[in-house]
N, C-alpha and C positions, 0 to 999 in steps of 0.2 A: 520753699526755697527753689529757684530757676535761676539757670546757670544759660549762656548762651553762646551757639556756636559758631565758627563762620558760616556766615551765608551761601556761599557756595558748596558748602558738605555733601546736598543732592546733586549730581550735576545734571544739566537741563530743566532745572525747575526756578521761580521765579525767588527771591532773596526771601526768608523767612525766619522764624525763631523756630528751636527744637529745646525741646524743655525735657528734663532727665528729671524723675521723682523718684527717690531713694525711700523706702518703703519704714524706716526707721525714722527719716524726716518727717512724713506724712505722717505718723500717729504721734508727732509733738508738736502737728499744728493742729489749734484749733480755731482758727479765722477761717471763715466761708469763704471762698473765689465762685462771683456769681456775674455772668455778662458773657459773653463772650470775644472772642481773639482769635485774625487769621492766624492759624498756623500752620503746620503740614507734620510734621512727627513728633512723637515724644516716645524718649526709652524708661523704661520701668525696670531699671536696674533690679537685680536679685543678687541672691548671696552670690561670692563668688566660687562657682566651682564649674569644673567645664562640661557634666553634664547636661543635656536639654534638660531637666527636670526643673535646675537651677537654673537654666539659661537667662541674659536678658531680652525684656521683649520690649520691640518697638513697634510704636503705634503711627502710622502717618494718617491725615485729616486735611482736608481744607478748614475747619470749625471743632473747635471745643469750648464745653462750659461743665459747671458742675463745681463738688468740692474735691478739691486732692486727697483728703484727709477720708472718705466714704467712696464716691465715685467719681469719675469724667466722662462725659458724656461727647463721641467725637461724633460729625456730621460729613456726610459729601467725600465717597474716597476713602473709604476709608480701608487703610490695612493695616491685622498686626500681624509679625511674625516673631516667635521663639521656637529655638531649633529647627527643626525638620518640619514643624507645623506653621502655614499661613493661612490667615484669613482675611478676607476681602467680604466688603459689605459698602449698604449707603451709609446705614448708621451703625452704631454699636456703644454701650455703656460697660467702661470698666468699674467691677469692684473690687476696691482697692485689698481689705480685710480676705476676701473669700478668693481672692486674685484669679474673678472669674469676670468671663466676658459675655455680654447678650448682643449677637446680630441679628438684624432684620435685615429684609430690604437685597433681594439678589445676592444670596448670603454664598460666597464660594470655600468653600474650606481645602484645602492638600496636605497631607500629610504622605512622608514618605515617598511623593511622586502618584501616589490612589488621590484622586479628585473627587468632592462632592460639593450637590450646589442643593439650597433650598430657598422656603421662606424665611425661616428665622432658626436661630441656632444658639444654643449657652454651652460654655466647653471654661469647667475648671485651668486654668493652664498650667499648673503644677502638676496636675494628674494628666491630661488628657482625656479627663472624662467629659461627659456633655450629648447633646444631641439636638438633632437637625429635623424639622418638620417638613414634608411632603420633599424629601429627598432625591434628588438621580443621582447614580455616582461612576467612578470609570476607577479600574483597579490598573496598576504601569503592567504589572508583571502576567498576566495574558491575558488582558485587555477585555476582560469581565467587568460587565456592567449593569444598568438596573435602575429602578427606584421603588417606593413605599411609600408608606403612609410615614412612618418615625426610621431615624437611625440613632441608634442607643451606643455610644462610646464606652467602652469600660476604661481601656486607656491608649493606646499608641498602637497597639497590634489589633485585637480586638475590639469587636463591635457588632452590632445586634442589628438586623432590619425588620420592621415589624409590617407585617402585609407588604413583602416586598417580592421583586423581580429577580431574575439573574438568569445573563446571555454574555454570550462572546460576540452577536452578531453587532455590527453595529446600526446607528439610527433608530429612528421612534418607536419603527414597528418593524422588531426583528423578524426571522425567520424562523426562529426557536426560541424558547425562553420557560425558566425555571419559575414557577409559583407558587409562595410558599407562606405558611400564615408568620412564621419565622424563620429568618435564616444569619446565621452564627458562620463571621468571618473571621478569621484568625490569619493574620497576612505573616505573624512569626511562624508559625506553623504550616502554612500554604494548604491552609485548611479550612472548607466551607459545608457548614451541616444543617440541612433541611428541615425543618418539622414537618408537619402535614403537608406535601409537596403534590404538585402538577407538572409534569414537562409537556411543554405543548408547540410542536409543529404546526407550521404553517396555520395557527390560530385553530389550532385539532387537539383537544388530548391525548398524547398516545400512551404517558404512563403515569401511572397515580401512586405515591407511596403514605400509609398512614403514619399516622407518630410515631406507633412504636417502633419501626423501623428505623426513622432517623437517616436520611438520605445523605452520604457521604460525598465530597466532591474535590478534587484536588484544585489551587489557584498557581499551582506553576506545574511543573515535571515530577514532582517529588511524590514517591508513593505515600499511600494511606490507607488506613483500614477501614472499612464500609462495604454493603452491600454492592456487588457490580448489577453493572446493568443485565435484564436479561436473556441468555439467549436463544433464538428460536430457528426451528429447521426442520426439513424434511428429507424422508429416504427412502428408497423400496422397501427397504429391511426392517425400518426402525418405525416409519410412519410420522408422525409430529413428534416432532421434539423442542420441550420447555424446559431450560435451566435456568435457577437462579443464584450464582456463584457468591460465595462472601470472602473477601480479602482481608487475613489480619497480617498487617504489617508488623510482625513480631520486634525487630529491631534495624537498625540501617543494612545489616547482612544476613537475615533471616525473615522469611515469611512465609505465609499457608495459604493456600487458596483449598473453599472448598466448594464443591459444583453439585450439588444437588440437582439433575436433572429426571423428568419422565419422558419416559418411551413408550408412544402409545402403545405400540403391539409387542411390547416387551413390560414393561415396569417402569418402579421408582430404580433409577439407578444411583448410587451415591459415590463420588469422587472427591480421594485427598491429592493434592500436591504440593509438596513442601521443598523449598531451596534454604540452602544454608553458603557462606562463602567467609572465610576465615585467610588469616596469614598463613595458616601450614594444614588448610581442609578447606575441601568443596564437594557439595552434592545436592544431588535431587533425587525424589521419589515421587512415584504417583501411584496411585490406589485406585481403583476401581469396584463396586461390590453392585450387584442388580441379585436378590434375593428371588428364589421361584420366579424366573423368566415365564413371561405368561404361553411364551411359545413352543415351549421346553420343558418346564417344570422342575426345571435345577438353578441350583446359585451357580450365581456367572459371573466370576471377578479377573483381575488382570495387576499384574503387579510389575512396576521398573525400577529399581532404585542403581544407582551411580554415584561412587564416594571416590575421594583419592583425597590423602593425607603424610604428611613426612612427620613421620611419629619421633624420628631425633633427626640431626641435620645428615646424615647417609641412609636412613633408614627412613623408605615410605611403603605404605601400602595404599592398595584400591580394591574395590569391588565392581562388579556388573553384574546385576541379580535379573532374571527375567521370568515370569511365571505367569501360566493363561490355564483358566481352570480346563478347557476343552479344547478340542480342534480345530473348531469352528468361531473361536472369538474372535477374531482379526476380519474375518470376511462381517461378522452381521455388527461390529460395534466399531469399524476400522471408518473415518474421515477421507482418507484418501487413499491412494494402490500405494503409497510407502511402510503404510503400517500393512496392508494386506499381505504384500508381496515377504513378509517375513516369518517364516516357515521356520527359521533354528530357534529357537531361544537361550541363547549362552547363561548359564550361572557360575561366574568366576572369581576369585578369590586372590588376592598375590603381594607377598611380602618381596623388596626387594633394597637391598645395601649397597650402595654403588661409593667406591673409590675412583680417584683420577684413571688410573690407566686399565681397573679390572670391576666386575661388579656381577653379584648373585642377584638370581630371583627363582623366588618359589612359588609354583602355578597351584592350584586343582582348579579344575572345569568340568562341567557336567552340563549337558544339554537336554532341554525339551523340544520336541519337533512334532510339531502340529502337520498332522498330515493330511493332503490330500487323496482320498480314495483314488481317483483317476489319475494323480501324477504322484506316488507315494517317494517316498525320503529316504535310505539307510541313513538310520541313525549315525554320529558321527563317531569317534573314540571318547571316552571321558579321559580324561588325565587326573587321576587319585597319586600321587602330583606330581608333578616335571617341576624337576632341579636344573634351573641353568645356571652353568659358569661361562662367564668372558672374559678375556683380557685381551689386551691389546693396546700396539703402541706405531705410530709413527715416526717415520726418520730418525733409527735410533742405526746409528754408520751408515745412513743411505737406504737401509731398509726399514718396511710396514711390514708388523704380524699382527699375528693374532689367534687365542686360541679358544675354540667354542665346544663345552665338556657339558652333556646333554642326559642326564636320566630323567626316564620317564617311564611309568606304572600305569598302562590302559585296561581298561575297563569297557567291555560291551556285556549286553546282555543274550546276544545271540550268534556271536564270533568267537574267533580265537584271541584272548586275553593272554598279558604276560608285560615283560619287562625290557626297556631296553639301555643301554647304553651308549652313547655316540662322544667318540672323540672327533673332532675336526681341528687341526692344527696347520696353516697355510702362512705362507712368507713370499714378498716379494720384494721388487728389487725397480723401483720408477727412475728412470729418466726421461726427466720432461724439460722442454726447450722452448721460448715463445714459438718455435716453429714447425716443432712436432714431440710426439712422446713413444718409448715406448716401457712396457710394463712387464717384464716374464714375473710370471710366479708357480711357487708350487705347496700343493696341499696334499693330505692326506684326510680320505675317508675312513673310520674304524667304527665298527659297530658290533654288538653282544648283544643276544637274544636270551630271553628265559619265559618259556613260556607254560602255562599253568594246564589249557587243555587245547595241546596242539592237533588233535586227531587222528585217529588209526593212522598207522602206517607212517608216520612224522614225526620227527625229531621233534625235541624241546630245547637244544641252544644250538643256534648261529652264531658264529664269528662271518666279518668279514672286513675287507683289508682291501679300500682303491686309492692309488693313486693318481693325484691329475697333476700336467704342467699344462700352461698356458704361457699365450704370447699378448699381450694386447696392444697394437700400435697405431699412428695416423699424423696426417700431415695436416698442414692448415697453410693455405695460401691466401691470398687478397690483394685487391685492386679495387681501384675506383669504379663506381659504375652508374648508371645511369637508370630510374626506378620511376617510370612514369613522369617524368619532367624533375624528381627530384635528384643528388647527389649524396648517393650511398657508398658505403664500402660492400663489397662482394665477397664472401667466402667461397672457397673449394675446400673440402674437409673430410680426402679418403680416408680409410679406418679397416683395419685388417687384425680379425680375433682370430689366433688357432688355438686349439686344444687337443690334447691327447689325453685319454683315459682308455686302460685297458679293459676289458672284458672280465668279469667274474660273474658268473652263474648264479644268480638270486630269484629263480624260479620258485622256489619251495620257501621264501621265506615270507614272512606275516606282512602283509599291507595294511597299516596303521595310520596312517597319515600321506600318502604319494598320492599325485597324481597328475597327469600331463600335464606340462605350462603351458598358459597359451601364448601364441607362436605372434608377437609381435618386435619391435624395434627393438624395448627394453632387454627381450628374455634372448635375442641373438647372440646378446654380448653376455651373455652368464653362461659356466661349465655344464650347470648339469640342466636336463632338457625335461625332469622331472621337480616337483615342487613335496616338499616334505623330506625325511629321512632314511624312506626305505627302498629305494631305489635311485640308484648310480648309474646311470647313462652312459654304455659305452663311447667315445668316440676318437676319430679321427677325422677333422675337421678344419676347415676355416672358413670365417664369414668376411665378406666383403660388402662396405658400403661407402658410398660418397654422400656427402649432406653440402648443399651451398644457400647460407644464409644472405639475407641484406640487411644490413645494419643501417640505422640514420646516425647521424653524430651524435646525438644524445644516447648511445647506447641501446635504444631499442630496435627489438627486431620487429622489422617489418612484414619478411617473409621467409621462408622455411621452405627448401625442396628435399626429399631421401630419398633414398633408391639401395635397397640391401636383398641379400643373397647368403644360403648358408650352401658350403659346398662338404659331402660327405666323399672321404677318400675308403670308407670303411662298411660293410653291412653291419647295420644297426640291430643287434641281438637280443638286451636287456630293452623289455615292452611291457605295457599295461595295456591289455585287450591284443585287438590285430595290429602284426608289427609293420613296417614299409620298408622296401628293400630299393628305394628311388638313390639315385647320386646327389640329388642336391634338393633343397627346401621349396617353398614356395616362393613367388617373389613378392619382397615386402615394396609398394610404392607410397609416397605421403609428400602433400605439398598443402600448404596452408598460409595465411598471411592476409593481411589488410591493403586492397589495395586502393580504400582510398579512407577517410577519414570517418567515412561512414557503413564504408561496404568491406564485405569480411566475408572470406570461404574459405574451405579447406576442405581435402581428400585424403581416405586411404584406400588403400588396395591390396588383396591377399590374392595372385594369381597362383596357381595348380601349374605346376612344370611339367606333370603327368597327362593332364587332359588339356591343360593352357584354359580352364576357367576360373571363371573366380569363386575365391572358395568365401569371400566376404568384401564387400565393397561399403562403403561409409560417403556421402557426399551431404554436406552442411553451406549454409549460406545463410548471414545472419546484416539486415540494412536497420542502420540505426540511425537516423538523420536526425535527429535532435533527441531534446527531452521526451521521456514518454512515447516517443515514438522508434516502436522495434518489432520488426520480423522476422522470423527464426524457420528456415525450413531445412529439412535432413530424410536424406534416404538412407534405410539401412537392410542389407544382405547378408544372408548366413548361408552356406549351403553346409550341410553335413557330408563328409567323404564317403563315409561307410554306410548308406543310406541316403544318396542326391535327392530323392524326393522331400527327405525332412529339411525343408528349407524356412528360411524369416525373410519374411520382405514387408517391411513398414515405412510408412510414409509419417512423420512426425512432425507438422506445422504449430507453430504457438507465436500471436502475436501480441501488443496492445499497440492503440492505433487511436487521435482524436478523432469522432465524426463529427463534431459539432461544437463551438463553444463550450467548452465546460462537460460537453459526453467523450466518454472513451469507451472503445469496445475492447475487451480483451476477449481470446480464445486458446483452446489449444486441442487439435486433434492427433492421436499418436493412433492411426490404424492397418489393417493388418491384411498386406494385399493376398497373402498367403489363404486363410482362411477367411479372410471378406470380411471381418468384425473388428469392431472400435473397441479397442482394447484402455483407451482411456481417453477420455472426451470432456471439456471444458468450455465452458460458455458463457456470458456474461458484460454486465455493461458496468460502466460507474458515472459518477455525475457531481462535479466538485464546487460547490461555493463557495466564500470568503469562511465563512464559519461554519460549515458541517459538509459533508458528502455522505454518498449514498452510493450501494453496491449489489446489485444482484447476482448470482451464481449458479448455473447448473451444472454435474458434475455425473458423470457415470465411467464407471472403471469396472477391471476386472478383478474379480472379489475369490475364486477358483475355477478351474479349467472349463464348467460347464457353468460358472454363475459369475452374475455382475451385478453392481446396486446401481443406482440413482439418488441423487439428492438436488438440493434447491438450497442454497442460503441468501439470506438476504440480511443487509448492514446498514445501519445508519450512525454514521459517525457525525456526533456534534462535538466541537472543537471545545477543548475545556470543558467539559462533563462526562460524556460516557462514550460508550459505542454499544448499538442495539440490536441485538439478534445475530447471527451467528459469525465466527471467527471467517473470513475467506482471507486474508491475507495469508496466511501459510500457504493455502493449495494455489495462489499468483505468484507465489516469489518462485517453489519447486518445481508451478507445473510451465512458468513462463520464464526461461532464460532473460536476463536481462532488463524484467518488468522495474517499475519503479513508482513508491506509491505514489497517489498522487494529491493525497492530504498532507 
């Protein structure tokens, strides 16, 4: 039975019949239809549900012949589509019973937006099963492509290539490409697995995986578990280094990477690291173990782990656990001078309850310190454990308090241990005005000692008892102004801290925790001139500073000038080491700001009022004209007071920079005019195509005071499969302000 529609139902095609066979009809006919008839489509109704599975499918043709009732046979044009799947061919036979389709003939098929084209192709349409001989195919979602000898349909997500290809790049003859005797797509899954594989560069093999392996590969962003690619490197210390990491994707917030590497002139080293990420918990750990180091002859491991959890909705804890079997681990096993340069290693533990306006936490910490012979360490206090209370409130009748109540039980092994208590309880009192503020407050210091083995001749408790008041005030003016052709507003923004604290005698009490602040903008405007608990800084003082920013209308700052001053009306008594008996500070100067879209500097300055030099000078200059393109240069100054000769003077350049079409150099040299030596040095090119980049890296830093390493890494990132041989992105983003990858 044929039913017929208007003729215009296709628009732009020539008038025609479209015939609908209901699949219940067709098996109560049994008269043969044999001849042929223009037509152009016909729909193959199905049941009706709105499922694709059920979908109807229509078929358009310039020619059909056949029976209804077994097959139709459509010629010239031909396409069908149900659901998300179309197929396009010259010819194709439907049968009706198995409601399966056979194209030949430039056979194109899409499903989902993935493309594949062959010779000839059969595909159940209820199922989606079927398969396509001498195949290429193009996948939407990152644009992974190929072809084989078969591609084997299971249904709608999956599917099978047998002797087949797989690249990102595009055209005939890629750049890179996967080769595999089978390879297992899963487009639900965004998941692609290799059997017996080749990856071959530029028509090269560079890496071969056997079956048992099973070569994992992702088809969008989404992680997966499989072997990583892997990685390869070299270093003064370590010599060749080959790893080969394996990634199990535990769940959507949980996974383990493990890193099996060998160190030629060390061992097999073996590495866990595992992330976890929850509604009310996060952490990471990493693992380290190289058993009888061959240069050593001890196990040599290294351990990090980081949690933090809200165990009920006021109540969280965290950890930071740090542990290195030996002194020496961070210099001969350390990547870059970030993990070298860390000499404490904290092991910390802390419960903590917090309410609106008050909240407890309970510490212990305990440190390992790896030390250097030639620059050694005092160890630091443990805390077996510090109790803090806080509370605090704002604008409660105009006034901010707040009260901070401090016990803590230190622990050395070659000091004075004992116990302390600290009350601190402070109130103030702000008036602020869009046009200026000012702030008095006043605190009280209290503190009680108990100390376990104070030493001949010394007490075992302390009291002590300071009071501070403070003033903190400042004005803030503005006018229009004029910023390089643009139209800014101009700040003027003096600012006047005094403070008074009197003098009490804490000479013979335990140093636990103090020790000088350094002396810049921040710490002008805080009471005490010491950082920790056990020293109180007498004074009688006030600081003076002007700050004038320029604002654009959109609220950002442009540019930034300060200029401060601390003025002593008092000789300064309570000291750590040698004390200074000057009337007024260093002067602090600092100007920084953009002044143009691309170009950017800034300065600081610590001048000496005592000799008028500089006790530290900072100058930075950073040109950033477009993408990818940025240079970073800074000088930096230290002079030591109490010893001029022990001075820093480093010169710190780090660029990346195009030289060519698709090369970039990056670098970065941080060295050291003082002693003549590159204290950390970076070198390096990369080089980007459409579907992979490539990255080479030299790197030497300082590893301890009289040693430095060397390494080489080299990268080849193929886009949609792997990256090969060693990590350098880490040591471009830290050691190059600014960098920006370029894949």
């Amino acid at each position: 039975m044929f039913s017929t529609f208007p003729a215009n139902a296709v628009a732009g095609r020539r008038p025609a019949w479209r015939l609908a066979v209901l699949p219940a009809m067709l098996a109560a006919l049994s008269w043969p239809l044999m001849g042929h008839a223009q037509v152009q489509s016909v729909a193959i109704a199905g049941k009706p549900k709105t499922d694709d599975k059920n979908a109807t499918t229509f078929i358009q043709a310039e020619q059909i012949s056949g029976r209804p009732d077994r097959f139709v046979n459509f010629d010239e044009k031909v396409e069908v589509v149900k659901g998300n799947t179309t197929i396009i061919a010259n010819h194709a036979t439907y049968r009706n019973l198995e409601d399966e389709v056979d194209a030949r003939g430039d056979v194109r098929v899409t499903r989902n937006g993935d493309c594949y084209n062959g010779d000839t192709m059969k595909m159940r349409l209820d199922t989606n099963a079927g398969s396509v001989l001498n195949p290429t195919y193009k996948l939407l979602r990152n644009n992974g492509q190929g072809g084989g000898d078969r591609i084997d349909f299971q249904d709608e997500e999956r599917s099978t290539i047998v002797h087949g290809t797989y690249s990102t790049c595009e055209g005939l003859d890629p750049d890179w490409y996967l080769k595999a005797d089978t390879l297992n797509l899963d487009t639900g899954l965004d998941t692609g697995i290799a059997g017996t594989s080749v990856v071959y560069f530029k028509r090269v093999p560079i890496l071969a995986v056997p079956s048992f392996m099973a070569m994992s590969f992702p088809l969008s962003d989404a992680r997966h578990s499989g072997v990583l690619p892997p990685s390869l490197g070299s270093s003064s210390n370590g010599g060749m280094e080959v790893g080969l990491p394996y990634y199990f994707n535990i769940a959507p917030n949980r996974d383990l990477t493990v890193f099996p590497k060998y160190i030629q002139k060390r061992g097999l080293q073996v590495g866990l690291d595992g992330r976890y990420l929850g509604a009310a918990y996060a952490g990471e750990t990493n693992f380290e173990f190289l058993p009888s180091d061959k240069q050593t002859g001890t196990n040599r491991y290294a351990l990090t782990s980081i949690h933090t959890q809200t165990l009920m909705p006021k109540v969280s804890m965290a950890w930071n656990i740090n542990y290195a079997s030996d002194d020496e681990y961070p210099a001969d096993f350390a990547a870059n001078i970030s993990k070298t340069a860390v000499r404490v290693l904290p092991r910390e533990l802390s419960l903590t309850y917090a309410e609106t306006f008050w909240n407890v936490n309970l510490l212990t910490s305990k440190y390992q310190v790896l030390q250097d012979i030639e620059a050694p360490i005092t160890p630091p206090y443990d805390r077996l454990p510090q109790l803090t209370l806080h509370g605090g409130q704002f604008d409660v009748m105009g006034f901010d308090w707040a009260v901070d109540t401090i016990f803590t039980s230190f622990g050395h092994p070659t000091m004075v241990q004992g116990e302390r208590l600290v009350v601190n309880p402070q109130v103030s009192l702000p008036f602020i005005q869009p046009g200026f503020f000012v702030t008095p407050k006043l605190s009280l210091h209290a503190a009680s000692y108990s100390l376990s083995n104070p030493g001949p001749g010394l007490g075992d408790h302390f009291q002590i008892a300071v009071p501070t008041v403070s003033v903190d005030s400042g004005l803030i003016f503005e006018r229009q102004a004029n910023w390089f052709g643009s139209l800014m507003t101009q700040t003027l923004e003096p600012r006047l801290f005094y403070v008074n604290t009197p003098y009490r005698d804490q000479s013979l009490f335990p140093n636990f925790d103090s020790g000088t602040a350094d002396f810049n903008f921040a710490q002008m405007f805080t009471e005490n001139r010491f950082t920790g608990q056990d020293r109180i800084g007498d004074a009688n003082q006030i600081t003076t500073a002007l700050v004038s920013r320029f604002i654009e209308s959109d609220g950002e700052e442009r540019f930034k000038m300060a200029i401060g001053q601390r003025l002593y009306f008092n000789q300064q008594k309570v000291t750590l080491g040698a004390g200074e008996s000057q009337s007024r500070s260093d002067l602090l100067l600092s100007a920084g700001g953009k002044f143009s879209k691309t170009l950017s500097a800034d300065i600081n300055l610590q001048i000496s009022q005592t000799d008028h030099e500089s006790v530290r000078s900072n100058f930075g200059v950073r040109w950033n004209p477009g993408p990818k393109k940025v240079i970073n240069a800074e000088y930096r100054f230290q002079r030591d007071k109490v010893t001029p000769d022990n001075q820093v003077k480093q010169i710190d350049v780090s660029m990346q920079w195009p030289l060519a079409e698709r090369w970039y150099m990056v670098g970065r040299s941080n060295f050291s005019l003082q002693t003549n030596k590159l204290i950390e040095g970076l070198a390096g090119f990369e080089y980007k195509q459409d579907c992979w980049s490539f990255r080479v890296l030299a790197q030497r830093f300082v590893t301890a005071t009289s040693t430095s390493t060397t390494g080489i890494s080299i990268q080849l990132e193929l886009n949609g499969l792997a990256k090969l041989g060693s990590n350098t992105m880490d040591a471009l983003r830290k050691g190059i302000s600014g960098y920006q990858p370029i894949n």
